[in-house]
C-alpha positions as CSV (number, residue, x, y, z in Angstrom):
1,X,47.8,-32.6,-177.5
2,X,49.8,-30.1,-179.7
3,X,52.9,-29.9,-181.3
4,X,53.2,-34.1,-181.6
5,X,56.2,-34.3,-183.9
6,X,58.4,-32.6,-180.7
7,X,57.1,-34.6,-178.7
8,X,57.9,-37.7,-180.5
9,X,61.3,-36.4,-180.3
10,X,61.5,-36.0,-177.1
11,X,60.4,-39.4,-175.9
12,X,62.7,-41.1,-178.6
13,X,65.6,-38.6,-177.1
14,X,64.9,-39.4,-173.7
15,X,64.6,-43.2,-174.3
16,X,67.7,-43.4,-176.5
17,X,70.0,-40.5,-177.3
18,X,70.6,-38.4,-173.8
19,X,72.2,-40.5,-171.3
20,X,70.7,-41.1,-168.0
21,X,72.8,-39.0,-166.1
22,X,72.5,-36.3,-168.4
23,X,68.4,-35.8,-168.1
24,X,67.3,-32.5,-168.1
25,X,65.9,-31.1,-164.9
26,X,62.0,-30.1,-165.0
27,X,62.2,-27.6,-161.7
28,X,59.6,-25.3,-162.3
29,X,57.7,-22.2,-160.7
30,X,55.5,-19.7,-161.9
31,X,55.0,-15.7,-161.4
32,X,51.4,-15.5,-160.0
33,X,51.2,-12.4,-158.3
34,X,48.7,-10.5,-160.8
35,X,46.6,-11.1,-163.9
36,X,49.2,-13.3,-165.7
37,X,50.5,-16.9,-164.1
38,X,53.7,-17.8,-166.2
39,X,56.3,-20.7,-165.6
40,X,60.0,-20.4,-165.3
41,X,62.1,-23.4,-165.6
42,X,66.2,-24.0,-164.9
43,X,67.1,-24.3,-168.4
44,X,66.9,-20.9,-169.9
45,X,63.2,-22.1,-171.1
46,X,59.5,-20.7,-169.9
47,X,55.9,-20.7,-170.1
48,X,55.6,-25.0,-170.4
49,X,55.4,-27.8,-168.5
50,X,57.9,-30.5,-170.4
51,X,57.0,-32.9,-168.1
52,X,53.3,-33.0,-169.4
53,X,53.4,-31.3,-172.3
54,X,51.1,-28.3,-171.8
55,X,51.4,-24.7,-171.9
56,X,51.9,-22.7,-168.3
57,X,51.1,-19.9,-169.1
58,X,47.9,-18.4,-169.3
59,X,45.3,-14.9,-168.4
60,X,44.2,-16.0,-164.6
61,X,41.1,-17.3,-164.4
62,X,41.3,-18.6,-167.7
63,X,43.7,-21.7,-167.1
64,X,42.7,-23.9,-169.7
65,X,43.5,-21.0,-172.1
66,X,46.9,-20.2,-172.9
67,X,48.8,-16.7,-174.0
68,X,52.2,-18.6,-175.0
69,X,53.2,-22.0,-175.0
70,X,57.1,-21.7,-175.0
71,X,59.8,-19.4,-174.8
72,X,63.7,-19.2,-174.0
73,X,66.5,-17.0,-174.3
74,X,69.2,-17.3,-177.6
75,X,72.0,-15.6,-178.0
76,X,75.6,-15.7,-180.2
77,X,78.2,-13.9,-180.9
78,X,81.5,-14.6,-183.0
79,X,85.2,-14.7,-181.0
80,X,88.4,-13.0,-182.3
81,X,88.8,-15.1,-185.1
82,X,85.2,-15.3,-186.8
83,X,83.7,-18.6,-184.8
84,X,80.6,-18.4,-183.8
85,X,79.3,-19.4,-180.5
86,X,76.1,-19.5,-179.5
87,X,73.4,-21.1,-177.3
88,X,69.6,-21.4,-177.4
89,X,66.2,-24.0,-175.9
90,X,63.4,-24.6,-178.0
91,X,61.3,-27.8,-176.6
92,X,64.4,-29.7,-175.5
93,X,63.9,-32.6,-178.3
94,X,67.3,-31.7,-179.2
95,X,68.8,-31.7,-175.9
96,X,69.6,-28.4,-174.1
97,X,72.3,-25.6,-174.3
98,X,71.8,-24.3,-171.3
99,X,71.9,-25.7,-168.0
100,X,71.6,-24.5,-164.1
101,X,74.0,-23.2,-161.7
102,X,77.4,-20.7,-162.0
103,X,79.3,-21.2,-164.3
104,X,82.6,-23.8,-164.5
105,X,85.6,-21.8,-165.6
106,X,87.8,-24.8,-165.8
107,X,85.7,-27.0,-167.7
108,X,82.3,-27.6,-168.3
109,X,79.7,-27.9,-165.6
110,X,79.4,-30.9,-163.4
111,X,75.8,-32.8,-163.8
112,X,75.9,-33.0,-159.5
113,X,76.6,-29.1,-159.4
114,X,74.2,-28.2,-162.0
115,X,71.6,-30.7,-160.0
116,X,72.5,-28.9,-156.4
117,X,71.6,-25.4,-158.8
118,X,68.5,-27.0,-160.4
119,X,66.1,-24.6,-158.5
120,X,64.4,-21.4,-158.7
121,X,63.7,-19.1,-155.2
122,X,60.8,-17.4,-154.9
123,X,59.9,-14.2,-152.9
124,X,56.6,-12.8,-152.4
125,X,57.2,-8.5,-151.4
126,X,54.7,-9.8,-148.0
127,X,57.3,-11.6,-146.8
128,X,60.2,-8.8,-146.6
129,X,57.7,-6.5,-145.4
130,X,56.6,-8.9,-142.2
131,X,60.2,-9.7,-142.4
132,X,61.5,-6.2,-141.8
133,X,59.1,-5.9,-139.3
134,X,60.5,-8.4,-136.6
135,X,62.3,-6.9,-133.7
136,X,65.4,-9.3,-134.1
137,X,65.4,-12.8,-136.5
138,X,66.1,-16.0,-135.9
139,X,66.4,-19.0,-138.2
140,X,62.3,-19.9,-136.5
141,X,61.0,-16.8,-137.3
142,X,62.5,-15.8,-140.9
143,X,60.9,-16.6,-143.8
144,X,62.4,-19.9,-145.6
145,X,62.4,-17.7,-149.0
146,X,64.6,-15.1,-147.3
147,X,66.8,-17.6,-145.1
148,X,68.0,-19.8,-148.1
149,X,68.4,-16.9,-150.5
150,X,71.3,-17.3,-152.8
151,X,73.6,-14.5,-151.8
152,X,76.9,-14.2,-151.4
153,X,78.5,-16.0,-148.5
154,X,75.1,-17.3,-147.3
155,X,75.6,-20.4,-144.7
156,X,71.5,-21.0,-144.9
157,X,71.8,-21.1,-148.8
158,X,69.7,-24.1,-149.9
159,X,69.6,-25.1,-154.0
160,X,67.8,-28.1,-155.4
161,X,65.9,-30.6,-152.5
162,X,67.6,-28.4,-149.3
163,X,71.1,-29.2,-151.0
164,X,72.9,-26.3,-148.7
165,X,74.9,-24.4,-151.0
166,X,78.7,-22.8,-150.9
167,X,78.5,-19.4,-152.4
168,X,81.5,-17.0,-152.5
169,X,80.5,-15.4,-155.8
170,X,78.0,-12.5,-156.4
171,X,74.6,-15.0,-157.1
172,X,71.2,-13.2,-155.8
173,X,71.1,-9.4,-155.4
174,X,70.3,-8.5,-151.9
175,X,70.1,-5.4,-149.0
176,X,73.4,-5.6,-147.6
177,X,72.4,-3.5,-144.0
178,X,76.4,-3.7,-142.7
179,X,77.9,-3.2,-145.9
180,X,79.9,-6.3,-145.9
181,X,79.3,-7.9,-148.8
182,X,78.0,-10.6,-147.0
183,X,74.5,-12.0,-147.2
184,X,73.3,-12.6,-143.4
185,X,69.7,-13.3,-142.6
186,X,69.6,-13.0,-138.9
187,X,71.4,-9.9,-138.7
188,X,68.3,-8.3,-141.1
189,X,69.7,-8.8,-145.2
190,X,67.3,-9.5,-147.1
191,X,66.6,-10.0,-150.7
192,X,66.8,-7.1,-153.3
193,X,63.9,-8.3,-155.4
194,X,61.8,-5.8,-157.7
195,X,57.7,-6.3,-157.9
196,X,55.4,-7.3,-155.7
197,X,56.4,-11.1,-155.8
198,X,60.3,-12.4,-157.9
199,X,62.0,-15.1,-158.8
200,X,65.5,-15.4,-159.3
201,X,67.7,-18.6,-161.0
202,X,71.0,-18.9,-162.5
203,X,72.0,-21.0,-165.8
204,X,74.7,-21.0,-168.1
205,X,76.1,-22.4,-171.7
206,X,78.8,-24.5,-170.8
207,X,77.3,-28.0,-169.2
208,X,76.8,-31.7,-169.6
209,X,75.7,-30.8,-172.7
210,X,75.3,-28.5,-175.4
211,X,73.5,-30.4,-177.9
212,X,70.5,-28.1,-178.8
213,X,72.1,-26.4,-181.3
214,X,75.1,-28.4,-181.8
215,X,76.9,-25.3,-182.0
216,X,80.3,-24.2,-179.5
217,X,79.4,-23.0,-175.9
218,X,80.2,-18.9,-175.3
219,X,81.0,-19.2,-171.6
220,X,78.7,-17.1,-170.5
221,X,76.6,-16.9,-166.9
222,X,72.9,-15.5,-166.6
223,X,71.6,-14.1,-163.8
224,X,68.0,-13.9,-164.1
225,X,64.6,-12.5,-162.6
226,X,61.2,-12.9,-163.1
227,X,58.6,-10.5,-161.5
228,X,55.3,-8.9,-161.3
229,X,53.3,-5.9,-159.9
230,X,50.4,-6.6,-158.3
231,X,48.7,-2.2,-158.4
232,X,44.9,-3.4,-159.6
233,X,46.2,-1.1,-162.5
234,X,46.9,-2.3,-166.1
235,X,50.3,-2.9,-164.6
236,X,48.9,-5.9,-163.4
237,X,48.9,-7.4,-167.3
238,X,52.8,-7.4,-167.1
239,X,55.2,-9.8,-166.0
240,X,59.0,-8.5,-166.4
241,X,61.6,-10.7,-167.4
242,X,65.9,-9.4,-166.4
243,X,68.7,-10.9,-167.7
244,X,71.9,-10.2,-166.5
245,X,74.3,-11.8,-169.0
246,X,78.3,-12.5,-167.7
247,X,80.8,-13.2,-170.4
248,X,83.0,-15.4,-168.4
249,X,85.1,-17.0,-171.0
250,X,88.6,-16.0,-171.9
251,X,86.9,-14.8,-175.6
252,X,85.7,-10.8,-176.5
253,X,82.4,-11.6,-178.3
254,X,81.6,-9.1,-181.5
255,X,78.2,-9.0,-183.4
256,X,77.0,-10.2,-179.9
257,X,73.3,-10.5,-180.3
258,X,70.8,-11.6,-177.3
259,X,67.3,-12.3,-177.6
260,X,63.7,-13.9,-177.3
261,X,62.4,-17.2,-179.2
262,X,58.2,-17.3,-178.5
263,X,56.1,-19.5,-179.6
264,X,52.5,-18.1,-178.7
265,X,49.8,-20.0,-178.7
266,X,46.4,-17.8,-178.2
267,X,44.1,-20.4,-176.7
268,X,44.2,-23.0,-179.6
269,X,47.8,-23.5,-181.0
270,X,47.2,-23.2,-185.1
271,X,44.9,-20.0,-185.2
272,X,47.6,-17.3,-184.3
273,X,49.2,-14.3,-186.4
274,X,51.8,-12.4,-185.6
275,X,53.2,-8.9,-185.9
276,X,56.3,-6.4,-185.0
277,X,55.8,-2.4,-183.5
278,X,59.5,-1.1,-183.8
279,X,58.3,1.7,-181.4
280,X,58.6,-0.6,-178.2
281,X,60.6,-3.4,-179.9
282,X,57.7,-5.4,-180.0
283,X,56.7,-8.7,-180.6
284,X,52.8,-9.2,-180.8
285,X,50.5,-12.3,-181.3
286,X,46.8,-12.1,-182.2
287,X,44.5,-14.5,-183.2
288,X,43.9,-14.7,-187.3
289,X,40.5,-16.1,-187.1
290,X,38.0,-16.8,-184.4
291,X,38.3,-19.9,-183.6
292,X,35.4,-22.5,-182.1
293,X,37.7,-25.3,-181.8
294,X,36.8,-26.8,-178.3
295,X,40.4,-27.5,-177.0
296,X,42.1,-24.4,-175.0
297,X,40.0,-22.1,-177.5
298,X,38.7,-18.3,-176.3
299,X,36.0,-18.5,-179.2
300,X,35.3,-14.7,-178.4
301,X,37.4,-13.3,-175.5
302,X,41.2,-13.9,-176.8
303,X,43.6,-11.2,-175.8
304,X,46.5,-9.6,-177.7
305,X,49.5,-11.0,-176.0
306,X,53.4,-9.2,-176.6
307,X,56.4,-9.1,-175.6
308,X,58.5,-5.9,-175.4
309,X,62.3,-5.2,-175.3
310,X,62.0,-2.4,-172.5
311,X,65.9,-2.8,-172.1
312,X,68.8,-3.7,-174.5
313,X,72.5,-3.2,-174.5
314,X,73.1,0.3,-176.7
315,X,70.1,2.5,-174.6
316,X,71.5,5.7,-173.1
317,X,69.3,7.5,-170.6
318,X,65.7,7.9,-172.8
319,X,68.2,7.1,-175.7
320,X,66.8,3.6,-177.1
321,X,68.9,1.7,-179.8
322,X,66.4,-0.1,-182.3
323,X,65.9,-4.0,-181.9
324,X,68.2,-6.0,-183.8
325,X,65.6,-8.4,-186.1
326,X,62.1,-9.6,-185.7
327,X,62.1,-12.8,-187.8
328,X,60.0,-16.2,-187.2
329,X,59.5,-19.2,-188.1
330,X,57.4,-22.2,-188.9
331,X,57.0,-26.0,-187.6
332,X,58.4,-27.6,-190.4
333,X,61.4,-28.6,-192.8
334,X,60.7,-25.6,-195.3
335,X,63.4,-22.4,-195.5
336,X,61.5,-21.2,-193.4
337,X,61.5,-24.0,-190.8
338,X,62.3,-24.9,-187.6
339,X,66.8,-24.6,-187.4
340,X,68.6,-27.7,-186.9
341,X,72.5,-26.2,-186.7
342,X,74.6,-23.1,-184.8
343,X,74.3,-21.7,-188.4
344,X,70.4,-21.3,-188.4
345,X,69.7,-20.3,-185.1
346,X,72.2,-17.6,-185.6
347,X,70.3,-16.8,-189.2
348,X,67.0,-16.4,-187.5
349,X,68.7,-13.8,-185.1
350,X,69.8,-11.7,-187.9
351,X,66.9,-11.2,-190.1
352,X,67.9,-14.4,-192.4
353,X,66.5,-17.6,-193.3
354,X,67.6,-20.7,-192.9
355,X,69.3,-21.2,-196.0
356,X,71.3,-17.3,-194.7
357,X,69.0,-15.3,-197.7
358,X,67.6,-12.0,-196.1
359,X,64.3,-11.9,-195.0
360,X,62.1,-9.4,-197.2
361,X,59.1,-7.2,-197.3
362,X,57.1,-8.8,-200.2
363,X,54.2,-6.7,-199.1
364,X,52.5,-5.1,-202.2
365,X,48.6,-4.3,-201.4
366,X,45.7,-6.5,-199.3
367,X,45.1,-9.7,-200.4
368,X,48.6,-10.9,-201.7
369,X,50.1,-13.2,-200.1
370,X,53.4,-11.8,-198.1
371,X,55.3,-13.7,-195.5
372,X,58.6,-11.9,-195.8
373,X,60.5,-13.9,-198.1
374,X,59.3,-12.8,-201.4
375,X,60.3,-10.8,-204.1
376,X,60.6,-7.1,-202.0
377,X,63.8,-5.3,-200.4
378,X,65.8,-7.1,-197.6
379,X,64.4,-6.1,-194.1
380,X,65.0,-6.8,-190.7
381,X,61.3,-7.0,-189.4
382,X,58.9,-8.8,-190.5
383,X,54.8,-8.0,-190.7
384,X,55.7,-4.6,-189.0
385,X,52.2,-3.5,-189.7
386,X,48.7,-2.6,-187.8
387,X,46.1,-4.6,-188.8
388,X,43.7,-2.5,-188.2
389,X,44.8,-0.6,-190.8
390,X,43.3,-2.9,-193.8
391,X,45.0,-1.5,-196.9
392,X,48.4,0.0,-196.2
393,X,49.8,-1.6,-194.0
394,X,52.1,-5.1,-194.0
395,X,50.3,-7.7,-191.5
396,X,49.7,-11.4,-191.8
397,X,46.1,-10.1,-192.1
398,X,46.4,-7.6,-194.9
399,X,48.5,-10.3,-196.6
400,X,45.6,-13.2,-196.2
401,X,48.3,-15.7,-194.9
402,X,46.5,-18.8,-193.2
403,X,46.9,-18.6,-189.8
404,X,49.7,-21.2,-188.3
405,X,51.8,-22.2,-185.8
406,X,54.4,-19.6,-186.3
407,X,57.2,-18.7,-183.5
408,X,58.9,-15.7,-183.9
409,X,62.3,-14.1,-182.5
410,X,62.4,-10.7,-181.4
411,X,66.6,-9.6,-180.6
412,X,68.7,-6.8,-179.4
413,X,71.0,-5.3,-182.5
414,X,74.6,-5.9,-182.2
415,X,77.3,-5.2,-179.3
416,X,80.2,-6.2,-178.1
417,X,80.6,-8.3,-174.8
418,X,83.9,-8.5,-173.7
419,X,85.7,-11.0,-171.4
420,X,84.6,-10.1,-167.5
421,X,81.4,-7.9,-168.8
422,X,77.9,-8.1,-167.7
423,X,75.3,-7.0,-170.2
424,X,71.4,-6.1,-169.5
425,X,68.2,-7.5,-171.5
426,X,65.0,-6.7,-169.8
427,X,61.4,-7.9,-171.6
428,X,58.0,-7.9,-170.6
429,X,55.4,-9.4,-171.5
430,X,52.2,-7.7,-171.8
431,X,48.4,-8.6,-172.1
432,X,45.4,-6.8,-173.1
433,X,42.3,-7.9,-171.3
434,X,40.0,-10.1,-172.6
435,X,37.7,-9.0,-175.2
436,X,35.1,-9.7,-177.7
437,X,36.5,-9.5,-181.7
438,X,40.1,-9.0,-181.0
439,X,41.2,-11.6,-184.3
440,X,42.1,-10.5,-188.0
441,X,39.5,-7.9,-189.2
442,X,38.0,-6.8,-186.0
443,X,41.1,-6.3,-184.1
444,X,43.9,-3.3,-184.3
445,X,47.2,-2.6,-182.0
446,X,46.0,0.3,-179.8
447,X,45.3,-1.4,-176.6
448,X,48.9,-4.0,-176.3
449,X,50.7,-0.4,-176.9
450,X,48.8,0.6,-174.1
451,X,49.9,-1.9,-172.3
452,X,53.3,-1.8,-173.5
453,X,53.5,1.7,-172.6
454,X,52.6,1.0,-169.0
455,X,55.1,-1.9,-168.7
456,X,58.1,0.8,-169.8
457,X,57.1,4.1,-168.2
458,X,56.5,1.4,-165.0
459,X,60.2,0.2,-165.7
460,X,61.9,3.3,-166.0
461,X,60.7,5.1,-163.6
462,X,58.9,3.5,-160.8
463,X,61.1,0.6,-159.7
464,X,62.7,2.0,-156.9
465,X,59.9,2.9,-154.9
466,X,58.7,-0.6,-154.9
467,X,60.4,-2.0,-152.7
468,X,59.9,-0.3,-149.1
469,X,62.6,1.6,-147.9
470,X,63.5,0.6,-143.8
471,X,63.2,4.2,-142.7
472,X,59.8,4.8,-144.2
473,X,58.2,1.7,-145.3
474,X,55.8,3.8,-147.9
475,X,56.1,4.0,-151.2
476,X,53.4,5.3,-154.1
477,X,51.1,4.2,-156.5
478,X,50.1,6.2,-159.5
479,X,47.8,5.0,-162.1
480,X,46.0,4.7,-164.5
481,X,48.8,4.3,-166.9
482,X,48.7,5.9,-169.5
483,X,46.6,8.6,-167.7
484,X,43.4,10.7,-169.7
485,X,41.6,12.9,-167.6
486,X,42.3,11.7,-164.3
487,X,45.7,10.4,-162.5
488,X,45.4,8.8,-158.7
489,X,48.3,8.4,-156.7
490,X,47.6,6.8,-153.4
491,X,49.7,4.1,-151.0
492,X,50.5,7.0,-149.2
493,X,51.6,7.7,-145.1
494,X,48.4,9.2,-144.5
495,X,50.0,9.3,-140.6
496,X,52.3,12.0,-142.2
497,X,52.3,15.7,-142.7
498,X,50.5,16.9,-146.2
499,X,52.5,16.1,-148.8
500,X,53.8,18.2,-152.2
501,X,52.8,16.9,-155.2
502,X,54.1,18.4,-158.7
503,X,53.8,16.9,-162.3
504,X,56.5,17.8,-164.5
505,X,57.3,17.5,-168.6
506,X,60.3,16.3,-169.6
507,X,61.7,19.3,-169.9
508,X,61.7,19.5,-166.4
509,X,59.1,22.3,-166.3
510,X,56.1,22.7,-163.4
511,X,52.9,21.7,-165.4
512,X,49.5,23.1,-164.5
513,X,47.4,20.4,-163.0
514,X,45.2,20.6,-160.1
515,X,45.9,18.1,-157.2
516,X,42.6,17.6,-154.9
517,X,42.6,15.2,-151.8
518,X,40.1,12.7,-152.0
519,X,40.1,10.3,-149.2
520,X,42.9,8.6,-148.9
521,X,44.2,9.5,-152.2
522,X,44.7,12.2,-154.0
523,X,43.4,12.9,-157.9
524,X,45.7,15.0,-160.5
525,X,43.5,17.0,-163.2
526,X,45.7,16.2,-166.4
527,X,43.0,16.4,-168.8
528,X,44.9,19.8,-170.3
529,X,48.0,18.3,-170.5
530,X,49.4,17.8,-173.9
531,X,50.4,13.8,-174.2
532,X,53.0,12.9,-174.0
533,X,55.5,11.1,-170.9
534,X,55.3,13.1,-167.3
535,X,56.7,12.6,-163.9
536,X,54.8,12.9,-160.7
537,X,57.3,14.5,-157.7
538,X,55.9,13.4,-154.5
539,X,57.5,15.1,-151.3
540,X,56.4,14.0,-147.9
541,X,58.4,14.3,-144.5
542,X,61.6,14.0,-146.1
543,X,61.1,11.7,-148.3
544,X,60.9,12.1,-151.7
545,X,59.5,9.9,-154.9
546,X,58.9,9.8,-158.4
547,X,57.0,8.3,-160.9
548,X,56.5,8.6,-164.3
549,X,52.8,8.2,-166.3
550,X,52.0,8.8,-170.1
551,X,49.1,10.9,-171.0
552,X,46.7,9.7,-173.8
């Protein structure tokens, strides 16, 4: 079993400190829909299972061989007069920050309320399809994951153990046919999900308790979504994370920062390295040795796991603002340990130690040992290098550190959320396939930037053809992403007329590349193409589509 110390902590916290009433809840579900199964739980955490203690999240197939172990979202800002408020989950030895359910303007969240919340709906893309399908619904024949759906004025809506559910604010987004603003089932709503299979829950800072980080509660309501394509594309080694974040408290929030805690575990838990790629705001873990250890270990087939910022408050259009600080730390008392006040969590989430000294880049040749807080210039990413580049660039490799049990932060820069605004934070994470070699010296970046690459043109640029439109009921599928020689884009009405089919640069200019039928399917010649990022214009009986692909 790993991580003991936490543990320990939680069992004495459990037994002693947290009263009864205030238990956490340990609802939990999991995106399984394509190469990666991961686990959502109701207090702002992921990828674990507190109950026993294991990682949930793991390459399919391989479910005794984790990818990450534990994850949740942080996030603080400072009010009108300099406090600082904030809120954050580690492993919940502490307590928790964040609890389930709409917020409480009046006061802090009820424990019943937050229990009647304590639940996470799932929706599988299937079900609206088969859904959409029926000549006229009743409460027999509609799918329990549409019926109880969390919108707005919902009399089905069901939370925690069938608890029904009064909702007269805007909860879960959904396909509002009459325009009313009301969520009804049998008159043919249905969710507004994105992917092939979603889930959608709602937490926020100000509960029972706030005892993680000790610190003072923000007010603040999340409204969040996990989901997954399911293409037989490298699109299936990416599960998307949205977080819509509500400032709900009567305080404008400055030097707002919002962001990712990971700890990734690669198989077994003290082996990993990790690394930054400021390009896609990146977060990457990679194995620092190959390890034979019998216990969750990949020995030779480990992937490279990420996790990229695809959307943070600042973009604009193809505009993206930089992340804010990549920063990490380790499982222990050191400077560079694990936080135990506000004032450290808020230090790792703005490129500072514990102790508030900057991080640095002590990186000075291969061989020295560098893990950002030696003697070097202050910087706000840490180990921002490619391995695979074995002299001149700043890795945990190149710098010969002994591989650990590191978690890092990855966070949006600063903004401002102001009282009644809603703020967007999209990540993904991202996987490379299994492969032989892919640990300190054998192993470079190429293929999780692939991947990466994938997850954001995928984002931008494809979302809203994913879920079928009632007129139509077709939408496309281009791949691979990012595209070579060859580009297929299928999924299409093959009952229809011929359609157009144009690829396009940025610029907005008609690009030469040959479009053959084959089959059902049709294969675009972009072998000639300069790389760079393309769309695909598809016209077919009056409908139009896009999609955008990156050429390698």
């Amino acid at each position: 079993m790993k991580k003991q110390l936490p543990f320990l902590l939680l069992l004495s916290v459990l037994s002693g400190t947290i009263a009864r009433a205030q238990f956490p809840f340990n609802t939990m579900d999991s995106i399984n829909i394509n190469n990666i199964s991961s686990a959502i739980l109701v207090h702002g955490d992921m990828w674990w299972d507190p109950t026993a203690q294991v990682a949930e999240c793991n390459i399919r197939g391989n479910n005794s061989r984790n990818i990450n172990f534990a994850s949740a979202l942080w996030m603080g800002g400072y009010d009108a007069g300099g406090a600082l408020h904030i809120a954050a989950q580690t492993y919940r030895q502490h307590g928790n920050d964040y609890w389930p359910g709409p917020i409480n303007t009046s006061g802090p969240l009820s424990y019943a309320t937050s229990y009647a919340w304590a639940k996470i709906w799932k929706v599988n893309l299937t079900d609206i399809i088969d859904f959409l399908s029926l000549p006229s619904h009743t409460t027999v024949n509609t799918p329990q994951s549409i019926l109880t759906w969390p919108g707005k004025g919902n009399t089905y809506a069901q939370g925690n153990a069938g608890t029904p559910l009064t909702i007269t604010d805007d909860m879960a987004p959904f396909i509002d046919l009459n325009g009313n603003g009301i969520y009804e089932p049998l008159l043919g709503d249905y969710p507004d999900i994105k992917g092939n299979q979603a889930l959608w829950w709602v937490f926020n800072d100000n509960g029972p308790t706030h005892n993680q980080t000790n610190g003072t509660p923000m007010g603040v309501e999340v409204h969040a979504m996990c989901y997954g394509f399911r293409r037989g594309t490298l699109i299936d080694n990416v599960v998307y994370y949205e977080y819509n974040i509500m400032n709900k408290s009567g305080n404008d929030y400055h030097n707002f920062r919002a962001g990712l805690w990971d700890d990734i575990d690669i198989g077994f838990y003290i082996d990993d390295y990790i690394g930054f790629d400021s390009s896609y705001r990146m977060g990457i873990g990679y194995n620092g040795r190959q390890n034979l250890n019998p216990v969750n270990s990949y020995k030779v087939n480990e992937p490279v796991v990420g996790v990229t910022m695809v959307v943070l408050p600042g973009d604009a259009g193809t505009s993206y603002v930089p992340a804010g600080s990549f920063t990490y730390f380790n499982n222990d008392s050191s400077i560079i340990g694990s936080p135990t006040v506000d004032t450290e969590y808020s230090n790792y989430m703005r490129s500072k130690l514990r102790n508030g000294e900057h991080f640095t880049n002590d990186f000075s040749g291969r061989g020295h040992p560098c893990k950002g807080y030696g003697a070097g210039p202050d910087c706000n990413y840490v180990f921002t290098g490619d391995p695979g580049d074995t002299t001149n660039q700043w890795s945990e490799c190149n710098c010969g550190n002994n591989p650990s049990d590191a978690r890092f932060i990855v966070t949006s820069n600063d903004f401002t959320l102001a009282v009644g605004t809603t703020e967007k934070i999209v990540m993904a994470m991202v996987a490379t396939d299994t492969g032989a070699g892919q640990w300190c010296g054998l192993t470079n970046f190429d293929n999780i930037k692939i991947v990466a690459d994938t997850a954001w043109a995928f984002y931008h640029n494809t979302l809203t053809a994913d879920v079928p439109a009632i007129a139509t009921g077709q939408y496309i599928s281009v791949y691979p992403n990012p595209a070579h020689d060859k580009l297929i884009i299928e999924g299409i009405n093959t009952n229809g007329s011929a359609p157009t089919i144009q690829v396009f640069n940025t610029l907005g200019q008609v690009m030469n590349a040959a479009i053959i039928k084959n089959g059902n399917r049709y294969e675009a010649d972009v072998s000639k193409l300069p790389n760079g990022l393309y769309d695909v214009l598809y016209r077919q009986d009056g409908v139009q589509q896009n999609s955008k692909f990156v050429k390698e």
